[in-house]
C-alpha angles and dihedrals in degrees: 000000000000093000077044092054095043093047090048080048091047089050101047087044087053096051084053096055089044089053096040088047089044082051095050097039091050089049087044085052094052103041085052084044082057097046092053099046082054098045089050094044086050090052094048092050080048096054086037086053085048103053093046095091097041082053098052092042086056091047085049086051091051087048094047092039078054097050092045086058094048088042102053089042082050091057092241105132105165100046072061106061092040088063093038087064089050082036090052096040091054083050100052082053095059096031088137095055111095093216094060098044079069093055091057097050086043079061096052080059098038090050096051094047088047094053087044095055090049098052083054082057096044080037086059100041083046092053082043115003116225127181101226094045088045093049085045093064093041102058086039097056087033088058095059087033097239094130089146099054088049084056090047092047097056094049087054097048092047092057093041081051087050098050099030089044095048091045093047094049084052099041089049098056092046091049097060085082095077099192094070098032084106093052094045093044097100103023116133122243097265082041094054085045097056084056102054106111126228098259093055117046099084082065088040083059101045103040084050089045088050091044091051097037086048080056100048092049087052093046095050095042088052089047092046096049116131126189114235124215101254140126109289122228111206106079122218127216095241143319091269087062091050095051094046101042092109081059096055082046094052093053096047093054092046088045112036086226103081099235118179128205093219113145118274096208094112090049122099123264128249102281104357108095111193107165132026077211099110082202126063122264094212115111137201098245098326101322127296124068099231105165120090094226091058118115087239098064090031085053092045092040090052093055091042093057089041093060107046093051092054088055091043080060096048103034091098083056090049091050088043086062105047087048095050086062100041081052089059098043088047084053082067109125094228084054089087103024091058106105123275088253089058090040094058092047098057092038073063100052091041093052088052089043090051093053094048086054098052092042083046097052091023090230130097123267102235105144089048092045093051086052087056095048078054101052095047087054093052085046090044098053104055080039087059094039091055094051091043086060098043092050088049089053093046085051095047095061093030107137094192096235122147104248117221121293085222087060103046092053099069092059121100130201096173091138094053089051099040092243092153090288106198117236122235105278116252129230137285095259108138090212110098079206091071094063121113123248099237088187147036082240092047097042085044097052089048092049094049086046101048101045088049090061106036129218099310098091090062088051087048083050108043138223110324089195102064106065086047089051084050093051100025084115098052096035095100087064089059111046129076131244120271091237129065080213125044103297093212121113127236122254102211098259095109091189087062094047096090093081098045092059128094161083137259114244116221091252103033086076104060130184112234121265120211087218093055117095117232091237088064088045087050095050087047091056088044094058097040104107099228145019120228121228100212096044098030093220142122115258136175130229117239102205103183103045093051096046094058097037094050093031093059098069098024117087119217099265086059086066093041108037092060119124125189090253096044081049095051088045106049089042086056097040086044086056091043078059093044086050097042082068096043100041095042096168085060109034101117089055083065096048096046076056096054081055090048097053095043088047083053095051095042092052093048093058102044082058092048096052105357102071117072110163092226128003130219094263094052102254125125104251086243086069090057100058119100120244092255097046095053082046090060093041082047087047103049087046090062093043099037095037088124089050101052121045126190130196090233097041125262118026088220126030105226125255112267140187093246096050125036103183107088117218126224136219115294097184129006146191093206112066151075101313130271103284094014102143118181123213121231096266093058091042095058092036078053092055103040091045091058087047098051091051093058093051087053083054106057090048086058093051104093085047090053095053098050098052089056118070114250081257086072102031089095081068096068096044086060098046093047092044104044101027117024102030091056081067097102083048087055101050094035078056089044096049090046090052092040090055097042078060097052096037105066102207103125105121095039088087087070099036092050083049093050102048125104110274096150101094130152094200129028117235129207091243120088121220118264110239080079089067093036085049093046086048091051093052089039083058092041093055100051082049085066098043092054092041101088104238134125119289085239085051094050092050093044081051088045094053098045079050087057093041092047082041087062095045100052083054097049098050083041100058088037082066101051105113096197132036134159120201086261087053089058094046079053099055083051093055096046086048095054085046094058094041090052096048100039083050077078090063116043125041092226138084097275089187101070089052082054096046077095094057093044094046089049090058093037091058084068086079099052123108118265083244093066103059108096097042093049090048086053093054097039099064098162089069108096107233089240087055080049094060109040098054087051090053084049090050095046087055104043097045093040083250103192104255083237096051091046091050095045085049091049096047086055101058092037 
């Protein structure tokens, strides 16, 4: 029982110390419970302390990635870069966070929208430069360092302003017809230029002269610009920023994020927030860098300069281009169909475009100036065709009637003779750049002067091109005609001519006046006397101030001896004159058409009065021309060829080596028409107006020459030799014929022939052909006295009678086929009878007219031997005269057949 109670006790003893030890183990379980909870909940306070810093350096990049918002919308750039290279560096130090890997790709976007933002900025100094938007740029690109780039970027700019611009101004104009704006939506540029009407390409040209002239400005002033030595606004973050700025640039470009290596001192440290700016508040020395030898100007004077130099180097590029689209606007068919008034005024506007372009690139403007020269020949050749056929027209119903003295007087030609003759005025622009050089001295001298002083005088002065754009509708009001006198043309009615003449007085065209009503402007257009055809005004004719001033150098048969079509020709050759100063690159092409014109008129009238199908003495009238004469004919026919047509080709085979004796027109298109005879009255008024316009233009000779280089003076040498000086040649041809018509002796050469000569004794009665040709010179003069010309005139007619009198005897006698040495004292007695009765008639010495005609007979009596040397020294004697007067005398003096050919061959 004892081992059963110590076991009961060892049990019981044994509960107690299991009990105790589960005690002690539970309180043990919980104490160590405890000591976990509190160990986790240390480790978790730990990670929470960690992550405070990291925490606080997310919540300062949202606050950065805040302000670079605010500050781009702001406009301050450069405050914006200087915190996205903070904003990047905070980035680089939590590259592993995802949320900061967003960020970064949120900067990539940022960065480009930003950029984007900025070259609307540069787009909008480049359209209108302006200091503060440029500067702008420039800190901002010179920021990131890409300085370059920035350079790059304006120049492209510049060329897309200049195509988009120029396309826009066009696209615009066009557009104003609604009806086709759908058509015309999506036409190109060249497309756009072959549409412009008529009526508005003048505005076309200046709205695209101002646009490019607005860019140029910009261009230069962007090129010019110079950075003064003043306290700069835009605040950096410290010195250290500014010198390391190429390294923030470097990183942005090898990264694509723009990061920066700026130093991160003023930023605030991990876990200790100081300030909700996401820029630092630090300052270098209170805030701006004011002094001129800080990083921050050297960093913006280096990408100025830069700069500038980069667009010094591309400006040519820039005016190429500029000039490329004012050539295709200028290929523009109503380019060369507008009226000569519009022409010259935008050859004005072109030619002070063309010198601010080559003050604006430094070089010469070759390429532009040769399309020019272009353009005006194609102007001036529709101009000349058109002149050509007005004056064709005018020829055509010309009745050949002297027009009133009265009439004539009030016309000047001052710019044909060189009197002073006043330029087209030019237009209102206020520039003194946009006037027109009006010589080779005075184009020289601008040029000099322009490219001495840059382009800065045309930005002092302004665009040249804008006033003109503001007033381009009412500018015809306030321009003056081409021609001192009236510009129009005559239409061929000489009675209706009075009204179209005149000349423009200094106040009767009147530039308008903004405090003038349109109801005065409009009287005042009611009461002008004509209105001009090249301008299109209304213009007033100053009677007195003409007259004296034309009158003083013009004789009275200039004021009597104009025709309708002489008038028409010397106004337009007088405006050729007028244009040869105004349109100096061309001005040999106007003066090659003053020769045309006068070759025209000249031609006309040698076949008015020039052409008769068989003379009185039997010859063709081409064998009566002289050599000269039949040289000018030859030479208009080459020049004119386009002019005068002919059914069989060319009017005049040329001159050749092989055969010196030019030939004339057999046959014409242009011309009096088939069956047009003229009376004596327009046959002399034929022959004295051509006269007189050669006179005119002899006076204008020395005036001619001075306006063409010495290159072209050549030009007028040949024209005056070949052409105008063979004048006398064409009115003495015009007068014989004149007077073979008038003088009807044709058929006297056969009956003279014909008539008996072989006689064996003479008798004491003359033949009488010698009374029938006395009674058809008596008729021929009363037809002069009753013509109605001038008493000079009647006695010129009178000699060339005589002188056409002597021939017809002398082809007559040549073909006389038997004569005895009676018959040939007869001839000489029939020849003293008709000198001594046509000495009634005419107040000369008719015998020696006749010495041909006696020394003719009297050749009957020489030696055979003598022949050849007496038809040498006789060459007014035909060859066919020659020889038959030397077969007469074979037969009749029983001449050997071998003796008579030898003497033949020789003379042939």
């Amino acid at each position: 029982m004892n081992l059963v109670r110590e076991l009961e006790i060892d049990l019981k003893v044994a509960n107690v110390i299991c009990m105790n030890g589960r005690r002690h183990l539970t309180s043990s379980i919980n104490e160590v419970s405890r000591d976990l909870v509190v160990n986790t909940d240390s480790k978790k306070k730990q990670a929470l302390m960690d992550l405070l810093p990291v925490l606080a350096e997310l919540l300062h990049a949202q606050d950065m990635q805040a302000a670079l918002e605010s500050l781009v919308e702001e406009g301050n750039y450069c405050k914006a870069f200087q915190v996205l290279s903070e904003y990047l560096q905070l980035l680089d130090s939590f590259s592993e966070l995802s949320a900061i890997q967003e960020m970064s790709r949120g900067v990539e976007v940022w960065l480009g929208r930003t950029l984007q933002k900025l070259d609307s900025l540069l787009l909008g100094v480049c359209q209108e430069f302006k200091e503060e938007g440029y500067l702008t740029v420039v800190d901002a690109y010179a920021l990131i360092g890409d300085v370059s780039g920035l350079a790059e970027k304006i120049q492209s700019f510049f060329m897309q302003e200049v195509i988009s611009e120029t396309h826009s101004v066009l696209k615009s104009i066009v557009h104003e017809d609604q009806d086709v704006h759908m058509q015309t939506s999506r036409l190109t540029y060249s497309d756009l230029c072959l549409q412009i009407p008529e009526s508005k390409f003048r505005q076309c040209l200046l709205r695209t002269l101002a646009v490019l002239f607005k860019l140029m400005c910009s261009y230069h002033e962007i090129m010019g610009f110079q950075l003064e030595k003043k306290v700069l606004e835009c605040p950096t973050t410290n010195a250290k920023l500014m010198e390391d700025g190429t390294q923030y640039s470097s990183s942005v470009e090898e990264s694509g994020t723009a990061t920066s290596s700026a130093d991160a001192s003023g930023r605030t440290e991990s876990g200790n927030v100081e300030s909700h700016d996401p820029v630092s508040e630090s300052r270098n020395d209170g805030g701006a860098t004011s002094s001129s030898g800080s990083p921050w100007y050297q960093l913006r004077k280096e990408a100025i300069a830069f700069v500038s130099q980069t667009l010094q180097r591309g400006r040519k590029n820039l005016w190429q281009l500029t000039t490329s689209r004012v050539s295709v606007l200028l290929s523009s068919s109503a380019a060369s169909s507008t009226s000569i008034h519009q022409f010259l005024k935008n050859y004005e506007d072109l030619n002070t475009f063309i010198l601010a372009g080559e003050a604006f690139c430094g070089v010469e403007a070759v390429e532009f100036r040769q399309k020019l020269k272009g353009v005006c020949e194609n102007y001036f050749a529709a101009f000349h065709r058109q002149n050509i056929s007005a004056l064709k027209m005018v020829l055509e119903k010309e009745t050949w009637l002297r027009l009133p003295p009265e009439t004539v007087q009030i016309i000047s030609f001052a710019g044909l003779v060189g009197d002073g003759a006043p330029l087209i005025a030019a237009s209102d622009g206020k520039s003194s750049n946009s006037r027109v050089l009006h010589t080779d001295k005075s184009a020289n001298a601008l040029d000099m002067g322009a490219k001495k002083s840059g382009f800065s005088p045309w930005l002092r002065n302004g665009n040249p091109f804008l006033l003109k754009v503001s007033s381009s509708p009412k500018e015809a009001h306030n321009s003056s005609p081409l021609n001192g006198a009236a510009s129009g043309e005559y239409e061929g009615n000489v009675d209706n001519r009075h009204g179209d003449i005149g000349s423009p007085h200094n106040g009767d065209v009147n530039h308008i006046n903004g405090s003038n009503s349109i109801a005065e402007e409009e009287n005042e257009d009611l009461l002008a006397d004509f209105i001009d055809e090249d301008s299109q005004l209304p213009s007033r004719i100053s009677k007195s101030s003409l007259s004296k001033s034309y009158s003083s150098h013009c004789s009275n048969d200039e004021f009597t001896a104009q025709t309708g079509s002489s008038l028409c020709l010397l106004r337009s050759m007088d405006k050729y004159a007028r244009l040869m100063q105004k349109l100096e690159i061309v001005n040999v092409e106007f003066f090659k058409g003053i020769c045309q014109l006068f070759e025209m008129f000249f031609y006309y009238i040698f076949e008015a009065f020039g052409q008769q199908n068989m003379s009185s003495s039997g010859k063709g009238s081409t064998d009566s021309l002289t050599y000269r004469l039949k040289t000018s004919l030859s030479r208009i026919t080459q020049d004119c060829d386009q002019w005068i047509k002919t059914s069989s080709g060319s009017l005049l085979s040329p001159l050749s080596h092989t055969d010196v004796t030019p030939t004339v027109p057999q046959s014409s298109n242009f011309g009096p028409p088939a069956g047009t005879s003229f009376g004596l009255k327009e046959r002399c008024a034929g022959a004295d107006t051509v006269a007189l316009v050669a006179r005119i233009l002899h006076r204008s000779r020395t005036h001619l020459q001075s306006l063409l280089l010495k290159s072209n003076t050549a030009v007028v040498e040949d024209f005056f030799v070949h052409l105008v000086d063979s004048v006398p040649d064409l009115t003495e041809h015009i007068h014989r014929t004149t007077t073979r018509i008038l003088l009807h002796i044709n058929g006297y050469v056969d009956r003279i022939a014909n008539a008996k000569w072989e006689l064996k004794e003479l008798g004491m009665e003359h033949n009488g052909y010698v009374d029938l040709l006395l009674g058809e010179f008596k008729h021929y003069k009363t037809r002069l006295a009753h013509g109605g010309i001038h008493k000079e005139v009647q006695d010129l007619l009178l000699d060339y009678g005589l002188e056409i009198v002597a021939e017809t005897l002398i082809e007559g006698l040549s073909r006389v086929k038997r004569c005895t040495d009676e018959g040939r004292a007869l001839m000489s007695l029939d020849l003293q009878v008709l000198i001594n009765g046509l000495q009634h008639f005419v107040s000369i010495n008719v015998k020696p007219k006749l010495q041909i005609v006696e020394a003719f007979i009297k050749a009957y009596y020489l030696p055979e031997t003598e022949y050849v040397h007496w038809a040498r020294a006789h060459p007014e004697y035909s060859k066919n005269q020659i020889l038959g007067l030397i077969n007469l005398v074979a037969t009749m003096k029983g001449w050997k057949r071998k003796t008579r050919l030898e003497v033949l061959e020789k003379i042939e």
